[in-house]
C-alpha positions, 0 to 999 in steps of 0.5 A: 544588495536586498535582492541577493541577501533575500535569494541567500536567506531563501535558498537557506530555508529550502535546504534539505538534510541532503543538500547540508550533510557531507557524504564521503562518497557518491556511492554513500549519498544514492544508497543513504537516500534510497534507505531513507526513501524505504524507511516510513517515518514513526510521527507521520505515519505515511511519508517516507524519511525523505518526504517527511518534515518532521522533527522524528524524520530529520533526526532519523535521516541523519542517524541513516547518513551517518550509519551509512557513512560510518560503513555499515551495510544496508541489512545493518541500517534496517535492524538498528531502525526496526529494533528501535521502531519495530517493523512499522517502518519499513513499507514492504514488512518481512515475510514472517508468521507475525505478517502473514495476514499482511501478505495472504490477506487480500489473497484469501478475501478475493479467494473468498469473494469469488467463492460468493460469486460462484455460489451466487451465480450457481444458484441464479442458473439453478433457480432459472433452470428449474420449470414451473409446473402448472396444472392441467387446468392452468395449461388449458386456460393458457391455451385459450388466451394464446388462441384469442390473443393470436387471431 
C-alpha cells in the first residue's frame, strides 16, 4: 500500500502543465506546445517556456494554453507575448530596422575578417616577391663561398 501511494505521490510531482491542462483539441495541444517551444522564457533567459521551471515560465505557459484554446491564432499569441516582454522572447527576432544588426551582423564581420586576410595575405606575396638587391661587392663574395663550398 506504501508502494502505490508513494508511486502516486511521485508521479504527481513530475507532472507538467501539459500533463494537467485539458485541451479541447489535439489540434490545440501540438500548436499550444510549439508556441511555447518558440517562446524564451523572461526569468531564465536561455530556455524555452517548455524547458523552463520557473514560476515566470509556467504562468506564461498557461497564459499560451488558454489563448490558444480560447481561439486565438498563432500571430495573436506572439503580439500579446511581445507586447507584454518585447521581442526578447522570441528565438528568431523579426526582420526589422531595430534587428538589423542581429541578422547582418555576423555577415559583415566575416565580410570584414576575410578583407583582413586578403590584405594579409596580399601583403605576404608582395613582400616575398620583391628581390633583395645586393651589391657588386656582396655578389662577388658570394660567389667565392658558393665556388669553396662546391669543391
Amino acid at each position: 500500500m506504501a508502494a502505490v501511494l508513494l508511486t502516486l505521490v511521485t508521479a504527481s510531482v513530475n507532472a507538467t502543465p501539459v500533463d494537467t491542462y485539458q485541451f479541447k483539441s489535439v489540434d490545440n495541444q501540438k500548436r499550444a506546445l510549439d508556441l511555447a517551444h518558440s517562446l524564451r522564457c523572461p526569468q531564465c533567459q536561455n530556455q524555452n517556456l517548455i524547458d523552463s521551471n520557473s514560476p515566470v515560465a509556467q504562468d506564461l505557459r498557461l497564459e499560451v494554453y488558454e489563448m490558444v484554446d480560447a481561439g486565438k491564432n498563432d500571430a495573436e499569441v506572439i503580439e500579446f507575448m511581445t507586447s507584454r516582454y518585447g521581442d526578447f522572447v522570441l528565438y528568431k527576432p523579426r526582420m526589422e530596422p531595430k534587428t538589423l544588426v542581429l541578422w547582418l551582423g555576423p555577415l559583415g564581420l566575416l565580410l570584414i575578417a576575410l578583407a583582413i586576410g586578403f590584405v594579409f595575405i596580399r601583403k605576404q606575396r608582395i613582400a616575398a616577391a620583391d628581390e633583395v638587391e645586393i651589391s657588386a661587392e656582396e655578389q662577388n663574395e658570394l660567389d667565392k663561398l658558393l665556388k669553396r663550398d662546391g669543391k
